[in-house]
N, CA, C and O atoms as CSV, one atom per row, in Angstrom:
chain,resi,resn,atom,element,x,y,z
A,1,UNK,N,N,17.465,-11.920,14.209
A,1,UNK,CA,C,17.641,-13.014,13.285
A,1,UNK,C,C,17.464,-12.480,11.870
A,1,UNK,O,O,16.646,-11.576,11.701
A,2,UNK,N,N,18.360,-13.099,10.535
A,2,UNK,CA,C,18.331,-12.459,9.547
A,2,UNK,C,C,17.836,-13.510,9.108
A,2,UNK,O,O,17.503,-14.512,9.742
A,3,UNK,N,N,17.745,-13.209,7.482
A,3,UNK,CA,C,16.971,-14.084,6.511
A,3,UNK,C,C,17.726,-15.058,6.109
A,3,UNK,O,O,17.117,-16.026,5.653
A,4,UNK,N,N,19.664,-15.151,6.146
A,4,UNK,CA,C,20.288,-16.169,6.137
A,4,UNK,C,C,20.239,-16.724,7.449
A,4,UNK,O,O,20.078,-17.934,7.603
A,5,UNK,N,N,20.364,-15.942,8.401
A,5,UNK,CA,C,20.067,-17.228,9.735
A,5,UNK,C,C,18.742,-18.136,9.630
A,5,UNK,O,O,18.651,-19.280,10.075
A,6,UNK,N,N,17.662,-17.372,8.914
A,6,UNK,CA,C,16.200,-18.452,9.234
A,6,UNK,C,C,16.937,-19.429,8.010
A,6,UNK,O,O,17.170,-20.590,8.345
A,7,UNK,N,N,17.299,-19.028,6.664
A,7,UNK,CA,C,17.698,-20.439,6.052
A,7,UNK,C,C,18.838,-21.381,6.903
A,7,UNK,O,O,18.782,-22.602,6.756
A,8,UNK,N,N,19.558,-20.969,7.524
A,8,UNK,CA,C,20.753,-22.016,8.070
A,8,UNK,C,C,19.694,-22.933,9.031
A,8,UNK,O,O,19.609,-24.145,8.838
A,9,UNK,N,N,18.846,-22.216,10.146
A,9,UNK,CA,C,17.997,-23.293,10.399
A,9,UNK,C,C,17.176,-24.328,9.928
A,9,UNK,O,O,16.978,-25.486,10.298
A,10,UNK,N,N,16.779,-23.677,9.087
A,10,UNK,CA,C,15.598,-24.638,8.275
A,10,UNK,C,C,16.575,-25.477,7.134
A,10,UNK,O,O,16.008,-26.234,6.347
A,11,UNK,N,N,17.814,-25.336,7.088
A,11,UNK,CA,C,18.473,-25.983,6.319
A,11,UNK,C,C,19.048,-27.599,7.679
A,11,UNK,O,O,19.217,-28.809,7.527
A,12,UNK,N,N,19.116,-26.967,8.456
A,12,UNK,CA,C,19.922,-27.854,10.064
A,12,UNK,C,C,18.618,-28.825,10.296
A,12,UNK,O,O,18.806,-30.035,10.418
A,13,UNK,N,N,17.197,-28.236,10.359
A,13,UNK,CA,C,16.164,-28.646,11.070
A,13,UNK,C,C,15.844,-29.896,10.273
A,13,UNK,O,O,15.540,-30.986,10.757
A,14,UNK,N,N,15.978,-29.519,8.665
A,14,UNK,CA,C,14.942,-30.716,7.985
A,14,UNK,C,C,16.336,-31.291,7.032
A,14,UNK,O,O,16.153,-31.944,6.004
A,15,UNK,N,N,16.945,-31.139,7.254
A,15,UNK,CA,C,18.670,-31.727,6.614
A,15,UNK,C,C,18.471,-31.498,4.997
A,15,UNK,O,O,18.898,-32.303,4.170
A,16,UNK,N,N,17.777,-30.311,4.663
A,16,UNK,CA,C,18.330,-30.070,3.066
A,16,UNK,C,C,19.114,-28.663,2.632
A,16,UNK,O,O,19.342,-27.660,3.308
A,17,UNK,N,N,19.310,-28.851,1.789
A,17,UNK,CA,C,20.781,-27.784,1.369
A,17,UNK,C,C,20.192,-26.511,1.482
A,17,UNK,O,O,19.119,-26.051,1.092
A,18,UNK,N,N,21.326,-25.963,2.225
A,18,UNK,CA,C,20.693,-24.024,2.042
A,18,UNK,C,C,20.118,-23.547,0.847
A,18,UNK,O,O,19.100,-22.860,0.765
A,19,UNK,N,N,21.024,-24.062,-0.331
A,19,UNK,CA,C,20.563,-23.508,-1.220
A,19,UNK,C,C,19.178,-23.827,-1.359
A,19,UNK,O,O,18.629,-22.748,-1.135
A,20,UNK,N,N,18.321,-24.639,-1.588
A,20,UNK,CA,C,17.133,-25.090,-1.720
A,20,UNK,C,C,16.409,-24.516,-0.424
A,20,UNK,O,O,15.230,-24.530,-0.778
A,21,UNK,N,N,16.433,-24.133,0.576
A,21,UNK,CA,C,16.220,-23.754,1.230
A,21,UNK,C,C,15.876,-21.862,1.479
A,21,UNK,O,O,14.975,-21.111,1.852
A,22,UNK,N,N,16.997,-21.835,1.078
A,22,UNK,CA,C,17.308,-20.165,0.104
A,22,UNK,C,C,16.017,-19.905,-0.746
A,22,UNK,O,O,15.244,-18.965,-0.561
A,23,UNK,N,N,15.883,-21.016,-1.841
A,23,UNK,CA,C,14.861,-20.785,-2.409
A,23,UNK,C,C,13.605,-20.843,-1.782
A,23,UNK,O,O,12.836,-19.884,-1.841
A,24,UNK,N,N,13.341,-21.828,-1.216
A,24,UNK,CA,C,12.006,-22.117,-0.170
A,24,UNK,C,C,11.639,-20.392,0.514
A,24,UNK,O,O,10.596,-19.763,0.330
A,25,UNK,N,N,12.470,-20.085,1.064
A,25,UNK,CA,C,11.922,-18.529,1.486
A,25,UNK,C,C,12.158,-17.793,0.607
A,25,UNK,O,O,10.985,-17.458,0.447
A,26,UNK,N,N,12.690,-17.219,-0.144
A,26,UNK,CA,C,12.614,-16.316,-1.310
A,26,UNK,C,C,11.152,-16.543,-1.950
A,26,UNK,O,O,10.338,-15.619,-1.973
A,27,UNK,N,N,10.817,-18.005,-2.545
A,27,UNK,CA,C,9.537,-18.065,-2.855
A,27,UNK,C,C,8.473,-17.613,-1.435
A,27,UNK,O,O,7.873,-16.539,-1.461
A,28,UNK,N,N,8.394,-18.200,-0.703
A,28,UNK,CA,C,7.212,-17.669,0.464
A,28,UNK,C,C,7.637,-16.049,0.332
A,28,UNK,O,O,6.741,-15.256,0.042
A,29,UNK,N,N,8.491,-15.742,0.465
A,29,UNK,CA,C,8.517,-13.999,0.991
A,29,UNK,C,C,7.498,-12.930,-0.536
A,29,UNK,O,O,6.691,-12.001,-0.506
A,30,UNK,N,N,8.385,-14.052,-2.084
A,30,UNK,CA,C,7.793,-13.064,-2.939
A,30,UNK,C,C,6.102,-13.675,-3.130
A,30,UNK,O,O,5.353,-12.850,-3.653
A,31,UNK,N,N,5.588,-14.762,-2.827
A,31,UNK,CA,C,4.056,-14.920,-3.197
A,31,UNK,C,C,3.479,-14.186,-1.951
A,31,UNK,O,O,2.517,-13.488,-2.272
A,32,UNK,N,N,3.811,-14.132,-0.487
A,32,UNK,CA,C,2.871,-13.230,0.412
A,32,UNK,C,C,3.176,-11.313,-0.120
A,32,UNK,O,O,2.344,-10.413,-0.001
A,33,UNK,N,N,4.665,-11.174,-0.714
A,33,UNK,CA,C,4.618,-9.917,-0.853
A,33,UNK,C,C,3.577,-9.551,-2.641
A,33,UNK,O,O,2.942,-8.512,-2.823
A,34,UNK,N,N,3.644,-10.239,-3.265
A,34,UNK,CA,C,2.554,-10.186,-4.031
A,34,UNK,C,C,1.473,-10.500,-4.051
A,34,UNK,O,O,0.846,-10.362,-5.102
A,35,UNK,N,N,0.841,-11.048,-2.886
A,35,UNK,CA,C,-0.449,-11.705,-2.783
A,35,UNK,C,C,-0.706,-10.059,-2.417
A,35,UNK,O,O,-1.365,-9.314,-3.141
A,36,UNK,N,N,-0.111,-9.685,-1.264
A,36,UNK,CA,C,-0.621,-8.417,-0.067
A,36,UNK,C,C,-0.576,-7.179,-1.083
A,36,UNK,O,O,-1.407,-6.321,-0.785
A,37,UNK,N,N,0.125,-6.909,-2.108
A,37,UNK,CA,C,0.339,-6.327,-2.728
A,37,UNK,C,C,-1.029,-6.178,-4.247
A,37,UNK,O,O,-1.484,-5.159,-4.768
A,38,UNK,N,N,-1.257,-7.335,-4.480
A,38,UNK,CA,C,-2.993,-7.394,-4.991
A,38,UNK,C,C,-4.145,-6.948,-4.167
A,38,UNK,O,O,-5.317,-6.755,-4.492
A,39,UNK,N,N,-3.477,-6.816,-2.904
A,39,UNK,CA,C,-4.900,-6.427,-2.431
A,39,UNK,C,C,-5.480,-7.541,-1.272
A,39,UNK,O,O,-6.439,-7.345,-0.527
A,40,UNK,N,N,-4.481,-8.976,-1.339
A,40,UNK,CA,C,-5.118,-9.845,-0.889
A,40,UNK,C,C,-4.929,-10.226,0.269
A,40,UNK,O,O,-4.282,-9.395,0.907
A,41,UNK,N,N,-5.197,-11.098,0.825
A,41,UNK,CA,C,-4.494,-11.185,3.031
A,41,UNK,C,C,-4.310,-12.434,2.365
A,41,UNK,O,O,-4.934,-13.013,1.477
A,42,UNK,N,N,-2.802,-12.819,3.347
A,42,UNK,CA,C,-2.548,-14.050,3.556
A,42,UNK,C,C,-2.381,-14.462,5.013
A,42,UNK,O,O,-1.387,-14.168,5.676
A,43,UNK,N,N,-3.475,-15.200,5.495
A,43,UNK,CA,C,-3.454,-16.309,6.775
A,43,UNK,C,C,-2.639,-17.357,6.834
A,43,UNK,O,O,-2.864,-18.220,5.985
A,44,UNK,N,N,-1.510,-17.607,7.783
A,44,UNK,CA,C,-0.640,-18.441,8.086
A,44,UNK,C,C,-1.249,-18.711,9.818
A,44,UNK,O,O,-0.912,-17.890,10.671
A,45,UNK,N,N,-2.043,-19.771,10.165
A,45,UNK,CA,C,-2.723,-20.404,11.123
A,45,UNK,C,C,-1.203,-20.335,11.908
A,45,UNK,O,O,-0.005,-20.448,11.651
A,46,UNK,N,N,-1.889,-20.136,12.756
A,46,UNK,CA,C,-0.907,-20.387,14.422
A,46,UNK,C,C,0.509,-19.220,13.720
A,46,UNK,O,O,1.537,-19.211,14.397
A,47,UNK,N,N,0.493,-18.501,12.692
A,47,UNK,CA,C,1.604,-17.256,12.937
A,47,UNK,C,C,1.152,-15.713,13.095
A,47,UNK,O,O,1.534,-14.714,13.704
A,48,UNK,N,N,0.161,-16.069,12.236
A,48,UNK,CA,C,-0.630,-14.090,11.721
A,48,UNK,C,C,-0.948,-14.082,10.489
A,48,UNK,O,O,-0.740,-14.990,9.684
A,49,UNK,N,N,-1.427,-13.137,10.308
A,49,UNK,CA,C,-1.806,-12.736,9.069
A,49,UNK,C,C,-1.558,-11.486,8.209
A,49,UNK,O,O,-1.386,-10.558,8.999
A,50,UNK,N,N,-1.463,-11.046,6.936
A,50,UNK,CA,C,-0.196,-10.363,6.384
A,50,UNK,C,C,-1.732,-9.951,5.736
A,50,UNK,O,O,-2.604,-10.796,5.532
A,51,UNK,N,N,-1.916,-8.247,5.406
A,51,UNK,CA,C,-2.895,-7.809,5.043
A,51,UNK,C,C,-2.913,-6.144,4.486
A,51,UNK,O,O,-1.919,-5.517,4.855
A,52,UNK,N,N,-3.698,-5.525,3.827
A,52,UNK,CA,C,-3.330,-4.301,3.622
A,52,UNK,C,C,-4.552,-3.386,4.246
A,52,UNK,O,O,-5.750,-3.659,4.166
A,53,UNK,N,N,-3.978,-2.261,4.875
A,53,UNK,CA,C,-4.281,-1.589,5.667
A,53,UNK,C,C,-4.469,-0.033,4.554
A,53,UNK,O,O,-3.470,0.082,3.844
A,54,UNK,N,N,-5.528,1.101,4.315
A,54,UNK,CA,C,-5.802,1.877,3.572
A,54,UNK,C,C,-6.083,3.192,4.566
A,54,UNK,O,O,-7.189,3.498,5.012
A,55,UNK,N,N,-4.671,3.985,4.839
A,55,UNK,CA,C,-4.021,5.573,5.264
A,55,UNK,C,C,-5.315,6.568,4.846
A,55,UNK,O,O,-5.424,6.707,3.627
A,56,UNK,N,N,-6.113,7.140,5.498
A,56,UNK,CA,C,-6.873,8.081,4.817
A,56,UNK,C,C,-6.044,9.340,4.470
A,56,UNK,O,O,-4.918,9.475,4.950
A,57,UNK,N,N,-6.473,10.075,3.810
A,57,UNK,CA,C,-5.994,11.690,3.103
A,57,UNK,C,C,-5.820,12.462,4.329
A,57,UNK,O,O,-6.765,12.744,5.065
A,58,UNK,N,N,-4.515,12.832,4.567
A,58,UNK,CA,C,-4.642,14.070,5.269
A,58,UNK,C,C,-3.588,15.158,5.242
A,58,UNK,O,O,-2.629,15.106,4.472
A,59,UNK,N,N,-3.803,16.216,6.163
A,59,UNK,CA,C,-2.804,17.555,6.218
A,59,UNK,C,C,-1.707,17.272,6.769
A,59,UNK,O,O,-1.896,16.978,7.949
A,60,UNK,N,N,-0.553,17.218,6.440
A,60,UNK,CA,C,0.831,17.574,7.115
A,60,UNK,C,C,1.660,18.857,7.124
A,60,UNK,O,O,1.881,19.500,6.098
A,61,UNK,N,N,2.077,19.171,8.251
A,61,UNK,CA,C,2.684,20.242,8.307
A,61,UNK,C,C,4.549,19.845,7.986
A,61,UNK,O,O,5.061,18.755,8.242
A,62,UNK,N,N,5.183,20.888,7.464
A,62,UNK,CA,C,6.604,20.990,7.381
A,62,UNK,C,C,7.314,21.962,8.185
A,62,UNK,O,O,7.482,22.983,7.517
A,63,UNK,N,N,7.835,22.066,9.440
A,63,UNK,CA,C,7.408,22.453,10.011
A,63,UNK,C,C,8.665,23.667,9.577
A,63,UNK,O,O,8.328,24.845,9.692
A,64,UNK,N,N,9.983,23.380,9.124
A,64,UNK,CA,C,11.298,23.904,8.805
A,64,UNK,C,C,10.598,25.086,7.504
A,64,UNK,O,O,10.998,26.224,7.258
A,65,UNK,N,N,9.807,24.558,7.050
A,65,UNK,CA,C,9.389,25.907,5.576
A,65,UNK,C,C,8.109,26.078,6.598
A,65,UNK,O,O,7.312,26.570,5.800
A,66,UNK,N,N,7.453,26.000,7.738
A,66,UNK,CA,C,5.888,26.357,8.124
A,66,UNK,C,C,4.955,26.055,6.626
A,66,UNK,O,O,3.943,26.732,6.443
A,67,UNK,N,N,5.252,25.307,5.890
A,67,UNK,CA,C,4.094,25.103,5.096
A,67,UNK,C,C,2.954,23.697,5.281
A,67,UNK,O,O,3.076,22.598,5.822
A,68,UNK,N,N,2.409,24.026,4.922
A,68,UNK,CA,C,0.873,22.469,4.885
A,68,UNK,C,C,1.304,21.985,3.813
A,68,UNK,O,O,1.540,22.670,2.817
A,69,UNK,N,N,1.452,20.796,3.883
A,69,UNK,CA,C,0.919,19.880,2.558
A,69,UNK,C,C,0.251,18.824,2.500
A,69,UNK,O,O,0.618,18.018,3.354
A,70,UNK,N,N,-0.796,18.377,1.693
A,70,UNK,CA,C,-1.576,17.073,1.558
A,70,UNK,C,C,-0.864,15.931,1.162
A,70,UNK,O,O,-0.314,16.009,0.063
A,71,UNK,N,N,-0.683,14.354,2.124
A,71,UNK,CA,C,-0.601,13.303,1.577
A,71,UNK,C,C,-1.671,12.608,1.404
A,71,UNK,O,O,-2.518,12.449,2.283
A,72,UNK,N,N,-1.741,12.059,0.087
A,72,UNK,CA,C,-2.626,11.641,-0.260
A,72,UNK,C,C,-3.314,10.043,0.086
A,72,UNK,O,O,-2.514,9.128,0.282
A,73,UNK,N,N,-5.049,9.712,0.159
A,73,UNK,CA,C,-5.175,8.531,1.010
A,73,UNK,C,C,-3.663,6.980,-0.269
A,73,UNK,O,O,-3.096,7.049,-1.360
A,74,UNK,N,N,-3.732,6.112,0.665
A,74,UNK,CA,C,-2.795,4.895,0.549
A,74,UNK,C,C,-3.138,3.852,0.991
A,74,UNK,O,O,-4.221,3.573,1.505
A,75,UNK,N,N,-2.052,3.064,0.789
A,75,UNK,CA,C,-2.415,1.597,1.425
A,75,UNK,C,C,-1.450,1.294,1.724
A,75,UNK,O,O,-0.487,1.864,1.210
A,76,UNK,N,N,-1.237,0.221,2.725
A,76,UNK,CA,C,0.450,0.042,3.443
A,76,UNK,C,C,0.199,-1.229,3.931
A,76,UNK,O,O,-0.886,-1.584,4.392
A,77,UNK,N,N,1.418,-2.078,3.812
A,77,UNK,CA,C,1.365,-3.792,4.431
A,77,UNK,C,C,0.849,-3.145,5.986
A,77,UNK,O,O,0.704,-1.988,6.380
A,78,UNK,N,N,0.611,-4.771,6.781
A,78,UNK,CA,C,0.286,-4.768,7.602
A,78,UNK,C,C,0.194,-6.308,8.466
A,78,UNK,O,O,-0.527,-7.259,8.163
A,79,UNK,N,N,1.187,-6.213,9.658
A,79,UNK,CA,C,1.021,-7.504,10.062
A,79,UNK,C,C,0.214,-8.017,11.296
A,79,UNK,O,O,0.388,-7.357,12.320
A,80,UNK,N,N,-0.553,-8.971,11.371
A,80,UNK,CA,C,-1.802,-9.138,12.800
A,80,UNK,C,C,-1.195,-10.679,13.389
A,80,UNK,O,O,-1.506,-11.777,12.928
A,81,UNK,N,N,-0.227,-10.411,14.557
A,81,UNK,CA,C,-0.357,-11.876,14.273
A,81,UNK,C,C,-0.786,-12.335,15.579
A,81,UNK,O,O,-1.041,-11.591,16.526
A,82,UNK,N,N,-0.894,-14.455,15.584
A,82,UNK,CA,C,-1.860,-14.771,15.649
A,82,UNK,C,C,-1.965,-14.783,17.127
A,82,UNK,O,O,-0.979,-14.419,17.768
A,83,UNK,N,N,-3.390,-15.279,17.948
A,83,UNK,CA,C,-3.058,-15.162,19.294
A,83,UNK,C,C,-2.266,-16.150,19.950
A,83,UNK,O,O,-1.451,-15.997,20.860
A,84,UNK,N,N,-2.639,-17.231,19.330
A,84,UNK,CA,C,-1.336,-18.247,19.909
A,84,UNK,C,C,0.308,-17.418,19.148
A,84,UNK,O,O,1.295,-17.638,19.850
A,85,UNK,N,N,0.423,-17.061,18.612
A,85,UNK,CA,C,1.566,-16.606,18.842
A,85,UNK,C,C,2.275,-15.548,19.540
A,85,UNK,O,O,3.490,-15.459,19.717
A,86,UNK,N,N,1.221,-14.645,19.965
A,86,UNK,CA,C,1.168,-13.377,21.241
A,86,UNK,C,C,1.186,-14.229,22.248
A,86,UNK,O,O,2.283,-14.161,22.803
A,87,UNK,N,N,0.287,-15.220,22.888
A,87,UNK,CA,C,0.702,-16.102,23.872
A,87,UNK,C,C,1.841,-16.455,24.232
A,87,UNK,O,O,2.161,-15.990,25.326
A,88,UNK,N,N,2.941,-17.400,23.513
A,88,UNK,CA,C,3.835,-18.107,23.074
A,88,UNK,C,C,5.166,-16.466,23.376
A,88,UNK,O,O,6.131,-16.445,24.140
A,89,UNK,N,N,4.701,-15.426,22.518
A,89,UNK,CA,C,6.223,-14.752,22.829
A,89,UNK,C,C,5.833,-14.142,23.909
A,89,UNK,O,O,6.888,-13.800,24.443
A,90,UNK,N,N,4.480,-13.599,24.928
A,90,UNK,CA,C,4.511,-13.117,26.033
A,90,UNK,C,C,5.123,-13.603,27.404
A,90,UNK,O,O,5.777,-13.069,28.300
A,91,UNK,N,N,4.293,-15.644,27.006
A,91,UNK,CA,C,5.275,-16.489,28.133
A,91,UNK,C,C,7.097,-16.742,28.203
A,91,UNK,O,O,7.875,-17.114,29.082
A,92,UNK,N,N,7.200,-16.407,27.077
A,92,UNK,CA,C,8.886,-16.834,26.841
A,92,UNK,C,C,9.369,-15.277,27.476
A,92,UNK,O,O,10.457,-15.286,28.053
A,93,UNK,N,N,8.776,-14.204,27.420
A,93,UNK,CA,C,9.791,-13.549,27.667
A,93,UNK,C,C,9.499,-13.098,29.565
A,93,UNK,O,O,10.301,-12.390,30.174
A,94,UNK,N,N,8.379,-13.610,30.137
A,94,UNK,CA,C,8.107,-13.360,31.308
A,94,UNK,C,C,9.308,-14.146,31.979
A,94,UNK,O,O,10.040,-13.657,32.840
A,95,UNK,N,N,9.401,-15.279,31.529
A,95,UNK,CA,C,10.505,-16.196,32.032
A,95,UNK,C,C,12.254,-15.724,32.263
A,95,UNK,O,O,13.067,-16.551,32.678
């Protein structure tokens, strides 16, 4: 499913115009990608939660030149989601 298919639904589901709809997720996508991006978690009850996760420092090898190099520690999105929703896609797909 793409990001115009979730608007065509949510445009079908609650009968308002894609376009407005368009906007409705564009806004949710850029306040959780800037919330997570401050540093901050965002909890969405009964979906998961959107959070940043911090890579410690370590050695990588290259392996085509045999050289080492250090990447340095980071931070990277991260998604947990919720248990009712691990429930929910485990039963649908046993079926």
């Amino acid at each position: 499913m793409t990001k115009a298919d979730i608007v065509s639904e949510i445009s079908k589901n609650t009968g308002i115009e894609k376009v407005a709809a368009q906007k409705i997720v564009d806004a949710l996508m850029d306040n959780i990608k800037s919330s997570v991006a401050k540093g901050e978690s965002v909890y969405l009850r009964g979906f998961g939660s959107f959070t940043t996760k911090k890579r410690a420092k370590k050695t990588a090898r290259n392996i085509t030149k045999n050289t080492s190099l250090v990447i340095p520690e980071h931070f990277i999105p991260s998604f947990k989601p919720a248990k009712t929703f691990m429930v929910k896609v485990r039963e649908s797909i046993k079926k």
